[in-house]
Backbone as a printed PyTorch tensor [residue, N CA C, xyz], in Angstrom:
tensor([[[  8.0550,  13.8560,  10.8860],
         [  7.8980,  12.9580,   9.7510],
         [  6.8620,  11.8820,  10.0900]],

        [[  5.8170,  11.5640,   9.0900],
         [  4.8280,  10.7160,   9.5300],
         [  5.6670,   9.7560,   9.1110]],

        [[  4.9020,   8.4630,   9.8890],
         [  5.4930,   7.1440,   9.6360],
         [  4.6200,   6.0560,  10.1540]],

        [[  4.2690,   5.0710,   9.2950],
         [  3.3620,   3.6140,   9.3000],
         [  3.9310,   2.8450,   9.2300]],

        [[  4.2080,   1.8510,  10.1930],
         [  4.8750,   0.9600,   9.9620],
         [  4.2230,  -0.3970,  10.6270]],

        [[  3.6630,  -1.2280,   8.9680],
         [  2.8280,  -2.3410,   9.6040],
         [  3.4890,  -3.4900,  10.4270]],

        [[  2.8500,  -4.7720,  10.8260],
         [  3.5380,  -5.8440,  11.3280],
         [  2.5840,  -6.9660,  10.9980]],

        [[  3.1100,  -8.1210,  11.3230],
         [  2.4540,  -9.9920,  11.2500],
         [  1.8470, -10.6480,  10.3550]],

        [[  2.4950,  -9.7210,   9.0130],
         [  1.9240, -10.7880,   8.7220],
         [  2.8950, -12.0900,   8.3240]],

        [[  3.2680, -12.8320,   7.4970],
         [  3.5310, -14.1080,   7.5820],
         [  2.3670, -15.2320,   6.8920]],

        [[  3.2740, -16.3330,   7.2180],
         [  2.5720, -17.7000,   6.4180],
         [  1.7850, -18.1630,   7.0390]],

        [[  0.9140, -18.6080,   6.8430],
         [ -0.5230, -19.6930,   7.0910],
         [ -1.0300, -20.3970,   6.5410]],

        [[ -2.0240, -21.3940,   7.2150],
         [ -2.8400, -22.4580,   6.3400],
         [ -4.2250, -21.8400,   6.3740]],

        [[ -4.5880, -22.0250,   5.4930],
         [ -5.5620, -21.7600,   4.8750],
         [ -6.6830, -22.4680,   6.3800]],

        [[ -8.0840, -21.2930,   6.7720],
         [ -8.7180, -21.2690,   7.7120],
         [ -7.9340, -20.5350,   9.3490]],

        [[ -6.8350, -20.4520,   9.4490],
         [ -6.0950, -19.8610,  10.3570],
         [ -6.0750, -18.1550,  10.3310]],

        [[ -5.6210, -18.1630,  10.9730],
         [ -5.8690, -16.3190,  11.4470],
         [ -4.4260, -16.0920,  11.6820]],

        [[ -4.5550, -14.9250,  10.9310],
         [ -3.4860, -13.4900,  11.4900],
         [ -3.5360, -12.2910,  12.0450]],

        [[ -2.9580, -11.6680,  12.9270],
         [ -3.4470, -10.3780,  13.4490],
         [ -2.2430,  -9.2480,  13.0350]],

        [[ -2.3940,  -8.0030,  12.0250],
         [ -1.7890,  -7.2580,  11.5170],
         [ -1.8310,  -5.7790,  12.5030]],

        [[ -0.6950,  -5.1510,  12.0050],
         [ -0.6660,  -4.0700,  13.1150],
         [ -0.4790,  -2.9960,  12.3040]],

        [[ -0.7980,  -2.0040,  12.6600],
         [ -0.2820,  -0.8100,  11.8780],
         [  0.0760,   0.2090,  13.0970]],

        [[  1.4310,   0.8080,  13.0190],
         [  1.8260,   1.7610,  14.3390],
         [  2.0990,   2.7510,  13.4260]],

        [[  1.6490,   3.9840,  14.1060],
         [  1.7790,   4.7950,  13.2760],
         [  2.3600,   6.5240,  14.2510]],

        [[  3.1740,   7.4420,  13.6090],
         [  3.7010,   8.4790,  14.4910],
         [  3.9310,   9.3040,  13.5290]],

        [[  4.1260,  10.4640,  13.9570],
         [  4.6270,  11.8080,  13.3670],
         [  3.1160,  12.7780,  12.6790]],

        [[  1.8060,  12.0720,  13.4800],
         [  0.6270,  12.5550,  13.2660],
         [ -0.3360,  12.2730,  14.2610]],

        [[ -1.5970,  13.4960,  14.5060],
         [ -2.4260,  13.8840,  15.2470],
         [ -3.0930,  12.4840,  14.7430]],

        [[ -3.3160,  11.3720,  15.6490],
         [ -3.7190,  10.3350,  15.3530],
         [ -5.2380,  10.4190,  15.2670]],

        [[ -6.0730,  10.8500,  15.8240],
         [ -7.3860,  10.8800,  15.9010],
         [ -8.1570,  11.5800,  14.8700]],

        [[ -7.5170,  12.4520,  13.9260],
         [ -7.8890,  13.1770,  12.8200],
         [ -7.9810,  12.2290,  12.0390]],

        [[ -7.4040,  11.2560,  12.0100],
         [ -7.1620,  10.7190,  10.4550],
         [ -7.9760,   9.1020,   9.9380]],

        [[ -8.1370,   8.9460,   9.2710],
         [ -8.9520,   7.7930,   8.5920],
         [ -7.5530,   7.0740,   8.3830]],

        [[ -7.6860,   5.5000,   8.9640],
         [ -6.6070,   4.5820,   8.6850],
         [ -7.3810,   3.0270,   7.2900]],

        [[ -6.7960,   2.8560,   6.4890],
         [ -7.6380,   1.8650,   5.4560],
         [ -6.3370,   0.9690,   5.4740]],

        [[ -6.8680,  -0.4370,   5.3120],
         [ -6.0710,  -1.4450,   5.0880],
         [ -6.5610,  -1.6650,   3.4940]],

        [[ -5.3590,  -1.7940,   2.8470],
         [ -5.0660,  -2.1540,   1.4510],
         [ -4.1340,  -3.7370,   1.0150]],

        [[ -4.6420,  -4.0720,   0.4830],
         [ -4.0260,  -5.7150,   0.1680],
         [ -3.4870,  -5.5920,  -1.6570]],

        [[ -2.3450,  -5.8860,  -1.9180],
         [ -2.1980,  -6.2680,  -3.3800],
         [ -1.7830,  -7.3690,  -3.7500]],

        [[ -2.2270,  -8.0620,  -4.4470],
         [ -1.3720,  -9.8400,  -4.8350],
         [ -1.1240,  -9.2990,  -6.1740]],

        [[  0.1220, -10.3950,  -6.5550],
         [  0.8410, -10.2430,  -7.3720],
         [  0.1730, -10.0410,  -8.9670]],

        [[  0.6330,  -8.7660,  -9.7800],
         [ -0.2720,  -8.6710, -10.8070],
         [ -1.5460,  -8.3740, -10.9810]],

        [[ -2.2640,  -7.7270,  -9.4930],
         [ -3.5010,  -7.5720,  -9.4510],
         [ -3.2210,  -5.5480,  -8.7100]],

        [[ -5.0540,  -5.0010,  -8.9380],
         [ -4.5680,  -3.6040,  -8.7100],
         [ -5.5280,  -3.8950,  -7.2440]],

        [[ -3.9120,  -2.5250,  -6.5100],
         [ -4.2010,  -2.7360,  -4.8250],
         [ -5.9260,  -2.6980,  -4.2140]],

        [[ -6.4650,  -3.5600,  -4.0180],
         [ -7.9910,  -3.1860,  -3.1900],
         [ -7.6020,  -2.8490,  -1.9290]],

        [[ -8.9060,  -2.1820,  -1.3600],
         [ -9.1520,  -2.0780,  -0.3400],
         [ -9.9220,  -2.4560,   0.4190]],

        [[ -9.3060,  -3.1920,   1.5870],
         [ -9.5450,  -4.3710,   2.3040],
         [-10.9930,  -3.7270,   3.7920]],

        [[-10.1510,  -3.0290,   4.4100],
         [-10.9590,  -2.2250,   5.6330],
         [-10.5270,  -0.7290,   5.8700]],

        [[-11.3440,  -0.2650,   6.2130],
         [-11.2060,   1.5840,   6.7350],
         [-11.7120,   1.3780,   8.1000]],

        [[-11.4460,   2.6650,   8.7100],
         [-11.7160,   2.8690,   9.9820],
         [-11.4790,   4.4670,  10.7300]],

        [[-12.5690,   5.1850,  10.8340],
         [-12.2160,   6.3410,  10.7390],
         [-11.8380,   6.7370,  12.6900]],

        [[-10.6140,   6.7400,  13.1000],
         [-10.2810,   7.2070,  14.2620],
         [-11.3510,   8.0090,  15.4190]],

        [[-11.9970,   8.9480,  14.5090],
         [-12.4190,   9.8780,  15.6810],
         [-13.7840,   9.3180,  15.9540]],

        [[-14.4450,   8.4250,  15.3120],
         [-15.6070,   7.9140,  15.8050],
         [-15.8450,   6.2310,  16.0820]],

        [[-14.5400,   5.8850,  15.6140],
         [-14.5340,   4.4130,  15.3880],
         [-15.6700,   3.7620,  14.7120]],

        [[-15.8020,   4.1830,  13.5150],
         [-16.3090,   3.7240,  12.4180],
         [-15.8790,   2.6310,  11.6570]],

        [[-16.3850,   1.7550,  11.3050],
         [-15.5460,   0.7990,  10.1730],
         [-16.3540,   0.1830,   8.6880]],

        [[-15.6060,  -0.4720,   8.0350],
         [-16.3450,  -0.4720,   6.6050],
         [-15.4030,  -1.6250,   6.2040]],

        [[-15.7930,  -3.0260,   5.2900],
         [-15.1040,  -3.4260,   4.7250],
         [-15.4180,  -4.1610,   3.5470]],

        [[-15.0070,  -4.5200,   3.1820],
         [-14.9640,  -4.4740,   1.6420],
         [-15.7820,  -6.4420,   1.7310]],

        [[-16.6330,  -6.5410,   0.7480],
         [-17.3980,  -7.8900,   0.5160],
         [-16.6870,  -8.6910,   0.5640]],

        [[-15.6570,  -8.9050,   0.2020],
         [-14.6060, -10.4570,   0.6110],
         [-14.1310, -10.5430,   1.5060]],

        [[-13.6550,  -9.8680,   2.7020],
         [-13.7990, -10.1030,   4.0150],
         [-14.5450,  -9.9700,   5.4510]],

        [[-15.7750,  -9.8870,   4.7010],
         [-16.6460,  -9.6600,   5.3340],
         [-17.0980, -10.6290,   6.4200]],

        [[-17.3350, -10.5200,   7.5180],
         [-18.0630, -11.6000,   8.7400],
         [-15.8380, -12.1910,   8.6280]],

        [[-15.1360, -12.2950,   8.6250],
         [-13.8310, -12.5630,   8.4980],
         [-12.5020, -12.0150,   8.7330]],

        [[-12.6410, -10.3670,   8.7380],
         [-12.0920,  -9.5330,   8.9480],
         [-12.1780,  -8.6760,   9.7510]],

        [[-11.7160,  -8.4450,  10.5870],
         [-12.1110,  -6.9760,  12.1060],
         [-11.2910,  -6.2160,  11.9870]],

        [[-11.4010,  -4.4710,  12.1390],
         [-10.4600,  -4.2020,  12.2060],
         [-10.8630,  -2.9840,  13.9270]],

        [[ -9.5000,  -2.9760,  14.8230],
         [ -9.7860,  -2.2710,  15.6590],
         [ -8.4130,  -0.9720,  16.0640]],

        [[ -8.6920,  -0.0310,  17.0400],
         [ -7.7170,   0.2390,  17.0580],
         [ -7.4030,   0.9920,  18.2570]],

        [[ -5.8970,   1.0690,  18.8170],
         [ -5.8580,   1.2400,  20.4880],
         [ -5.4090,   3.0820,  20.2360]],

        [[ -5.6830,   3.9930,  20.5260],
         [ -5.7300,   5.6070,  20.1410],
         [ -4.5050,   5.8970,  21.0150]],

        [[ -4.5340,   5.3210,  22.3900],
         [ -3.3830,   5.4930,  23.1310],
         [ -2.0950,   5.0380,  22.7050]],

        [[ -2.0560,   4.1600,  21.7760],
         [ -0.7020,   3.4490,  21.6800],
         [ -0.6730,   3.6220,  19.5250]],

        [[ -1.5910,   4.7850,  19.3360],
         [ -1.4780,   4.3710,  17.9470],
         [ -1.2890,   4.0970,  17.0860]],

        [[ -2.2030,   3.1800,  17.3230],
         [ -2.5350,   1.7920,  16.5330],
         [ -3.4370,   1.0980,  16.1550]],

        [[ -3.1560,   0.8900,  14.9530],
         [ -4.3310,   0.0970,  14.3020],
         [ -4.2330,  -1.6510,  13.9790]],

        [[ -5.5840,  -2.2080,  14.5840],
         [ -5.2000,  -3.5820,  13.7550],
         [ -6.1660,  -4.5790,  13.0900]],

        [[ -5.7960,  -5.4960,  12.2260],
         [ -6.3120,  -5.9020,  11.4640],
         [ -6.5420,  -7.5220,  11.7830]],

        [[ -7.7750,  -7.8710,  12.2040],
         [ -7.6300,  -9.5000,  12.6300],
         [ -8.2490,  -9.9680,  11.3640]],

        [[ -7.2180, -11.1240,  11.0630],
         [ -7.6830, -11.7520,   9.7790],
         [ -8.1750, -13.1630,  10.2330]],

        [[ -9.4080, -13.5740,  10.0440],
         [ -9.6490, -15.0820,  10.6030],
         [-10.1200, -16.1020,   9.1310]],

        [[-10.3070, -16.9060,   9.2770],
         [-10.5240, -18.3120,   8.4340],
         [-10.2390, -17.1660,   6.9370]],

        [[ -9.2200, -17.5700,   7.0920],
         [ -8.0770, -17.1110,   5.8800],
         [ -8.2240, -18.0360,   4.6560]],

        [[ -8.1330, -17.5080,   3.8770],
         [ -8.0550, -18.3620,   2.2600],
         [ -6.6010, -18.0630,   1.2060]],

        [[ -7.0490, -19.0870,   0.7740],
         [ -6.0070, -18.7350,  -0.2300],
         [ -5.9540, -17.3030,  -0.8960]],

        [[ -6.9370, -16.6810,  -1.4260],
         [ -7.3490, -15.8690,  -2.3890],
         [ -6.7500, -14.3840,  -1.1370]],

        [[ -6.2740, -14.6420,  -0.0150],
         [ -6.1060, -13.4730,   1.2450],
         [ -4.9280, -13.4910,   0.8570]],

        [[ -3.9210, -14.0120,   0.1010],
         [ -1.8790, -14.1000,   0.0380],
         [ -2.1350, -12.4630,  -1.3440]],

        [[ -1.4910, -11.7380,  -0.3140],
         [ -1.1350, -10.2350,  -0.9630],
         [ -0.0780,  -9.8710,   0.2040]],

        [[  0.3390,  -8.8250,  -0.3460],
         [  0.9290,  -7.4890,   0.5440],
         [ -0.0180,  -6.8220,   0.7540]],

        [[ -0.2090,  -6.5450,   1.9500],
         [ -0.5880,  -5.7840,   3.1180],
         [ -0.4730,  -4.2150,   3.8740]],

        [[ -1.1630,  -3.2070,   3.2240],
         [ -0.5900,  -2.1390,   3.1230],
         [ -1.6900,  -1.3440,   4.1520]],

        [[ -0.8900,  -0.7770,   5.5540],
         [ -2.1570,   0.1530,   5.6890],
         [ -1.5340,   1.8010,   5.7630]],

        [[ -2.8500,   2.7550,   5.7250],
         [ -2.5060,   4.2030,   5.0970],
         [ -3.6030,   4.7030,   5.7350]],

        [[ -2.8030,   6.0920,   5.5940],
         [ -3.6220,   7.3610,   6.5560],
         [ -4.0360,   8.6800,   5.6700]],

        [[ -5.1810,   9.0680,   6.3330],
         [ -5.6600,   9.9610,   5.6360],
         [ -7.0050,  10.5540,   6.3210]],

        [[ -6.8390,  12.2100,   5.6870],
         [ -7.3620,  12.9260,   6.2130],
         [ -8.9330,  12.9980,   6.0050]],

        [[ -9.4790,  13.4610,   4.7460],
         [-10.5710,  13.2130,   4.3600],
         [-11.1200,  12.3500,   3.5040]],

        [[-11.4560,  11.3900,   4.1310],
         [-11.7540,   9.9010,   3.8420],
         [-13.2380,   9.5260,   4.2260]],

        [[-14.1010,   8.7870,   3.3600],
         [-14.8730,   8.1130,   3.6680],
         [-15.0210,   7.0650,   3.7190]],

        [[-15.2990,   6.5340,   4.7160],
         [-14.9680,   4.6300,   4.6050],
         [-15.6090,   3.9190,   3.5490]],

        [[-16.9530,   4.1180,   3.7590],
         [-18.0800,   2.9440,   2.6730],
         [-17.7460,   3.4850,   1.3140]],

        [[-17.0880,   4.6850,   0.7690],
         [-16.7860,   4.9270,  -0.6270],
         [-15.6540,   3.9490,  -0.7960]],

        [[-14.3470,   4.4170,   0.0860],
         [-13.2480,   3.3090,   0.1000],
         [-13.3660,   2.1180,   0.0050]],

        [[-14.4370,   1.5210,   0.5700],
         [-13.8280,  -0.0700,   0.4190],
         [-14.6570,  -0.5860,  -0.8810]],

        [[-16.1080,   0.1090,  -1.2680],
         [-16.5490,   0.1690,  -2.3920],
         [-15.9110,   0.0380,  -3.6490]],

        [[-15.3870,   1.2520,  -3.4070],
         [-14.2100,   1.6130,  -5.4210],
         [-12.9620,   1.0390,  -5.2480]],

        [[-12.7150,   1.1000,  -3.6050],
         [-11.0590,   1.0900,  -3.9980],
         [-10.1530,   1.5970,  -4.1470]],

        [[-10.8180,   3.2090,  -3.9140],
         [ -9.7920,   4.1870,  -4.4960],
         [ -8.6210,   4.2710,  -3.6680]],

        [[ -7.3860,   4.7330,  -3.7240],
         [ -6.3100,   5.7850,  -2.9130],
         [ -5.7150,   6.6510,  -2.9210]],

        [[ -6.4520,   7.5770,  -3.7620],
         [ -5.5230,   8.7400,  -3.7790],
         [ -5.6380,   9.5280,  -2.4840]],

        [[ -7.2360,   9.2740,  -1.6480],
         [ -7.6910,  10.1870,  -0.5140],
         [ -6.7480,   9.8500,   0.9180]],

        [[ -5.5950,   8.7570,   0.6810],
         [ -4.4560,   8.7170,   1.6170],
         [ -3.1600,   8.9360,   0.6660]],

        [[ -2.8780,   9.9990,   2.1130],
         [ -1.3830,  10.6310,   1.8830],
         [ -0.3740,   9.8740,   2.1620]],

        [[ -0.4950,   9.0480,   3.3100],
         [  0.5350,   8.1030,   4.1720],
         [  0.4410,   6.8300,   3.9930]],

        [[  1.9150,   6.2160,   3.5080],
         [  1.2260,   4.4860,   3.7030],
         [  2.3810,   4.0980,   4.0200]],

        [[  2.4610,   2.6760,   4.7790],
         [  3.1020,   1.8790,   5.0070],
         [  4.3480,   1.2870,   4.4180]],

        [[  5.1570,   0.3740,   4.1390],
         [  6.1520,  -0.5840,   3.2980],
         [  5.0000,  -1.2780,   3.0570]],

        [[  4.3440,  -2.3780,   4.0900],
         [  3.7590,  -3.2470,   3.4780],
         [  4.1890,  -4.1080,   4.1500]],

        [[  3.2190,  -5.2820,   4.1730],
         [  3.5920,  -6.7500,   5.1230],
         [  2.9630,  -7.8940,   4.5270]],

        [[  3.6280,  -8.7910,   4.1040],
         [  3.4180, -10.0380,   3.1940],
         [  2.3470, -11.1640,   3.7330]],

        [[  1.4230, -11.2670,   3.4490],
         [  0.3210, -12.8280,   4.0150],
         [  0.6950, -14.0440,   3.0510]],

        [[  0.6150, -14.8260,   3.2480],
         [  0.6630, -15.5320,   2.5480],
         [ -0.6510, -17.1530,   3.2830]],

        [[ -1.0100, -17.2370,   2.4830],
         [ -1.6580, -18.2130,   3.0960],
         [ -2.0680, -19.8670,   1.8460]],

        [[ -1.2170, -20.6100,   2.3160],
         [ -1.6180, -22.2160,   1.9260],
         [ -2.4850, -22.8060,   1.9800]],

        [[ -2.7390, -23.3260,   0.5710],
         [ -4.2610, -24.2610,   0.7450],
         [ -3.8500, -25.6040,   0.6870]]])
C-alpha cells in the first residue's frame, strides 16, 4: 500500500520559515515525480513545487519563487519542502503527491493533478501577519 505522509507544518509569523516533509513508502521511490500542492480555504488546490526523483529536477511555481526549495533524501524517502520569508498569502493546507508521468514545468504552470495518483492527508501552515 502506498503511503505519504506529510509533516511541520504549523503556525508562524509572517517572514519566518518552515521546513515540510513528505515520507513516503509502499513505492519504487526513484520512479516517481513528487509535487507539493497548497490549498487555502475556498480557493482551487495550486501547485506549489515538483521534483522529479530520478534526476533531481525541480520547478516552482511564480509565488514562491527565490523562497521556496524543495529537496529530497532517496535513502530515507523523502521529500522536503523549505519554506522561507513566509507571508501571509502561504496559510493553506499542504499537500504533497506522487506520480508517475509527470512533468514538472507543466505542473507548476497549470496546476494540474490528475497526473498524481498518490497524495498525502495534508499539513496545515498557517502564517500571521
Amino acid at each position: 500500500e502506498v503511503q505519504l505522509v506529510e509533516s511541520g507544518g504549523g503556525l508562524v509569523q509572517a517572514g519566518g520559515s518552515l521546513r515540510l516533509s513528505c515520507a513516503a513508502s509502499g513505492l519504487t521511490f526513484d520512479d516517481y515525480t513528487i509535487g507539493w500542492f497548497r490549498q487555502a480555504p475556498g480557493k482551487k488546490r495550486e501547485a506549489v513545487s515538483c521534483t522529479r526523483l530520478a534526476d533531481g529536477s525541480t520547478s516552482f511555481a511564480d509565488s514562491v519563487k527565490g523562497r521556496f526549495a524543495i529537496s529530497s533524501d532517496n535513502n530515507k524517502n523523502a521529500v522536503y519542502l523549505q519554506m522561507d520569508s513566509l507571508q501571509a498569502e502561504d496559510t493553506a493546507v499542504y499537500y504533497c503527491a506522487a506520480g508517475v508521468t509527470v512533468y514538472c514545468p507543466h505542473i507548476v504552470e497549470v496546476g494540474t493533478t490528475r497526473e498524481f495518483k498518490y497524495w498525502g492527508q495534508g499539513t496545515q501552515v498557517t502564517v500571521s501577519s
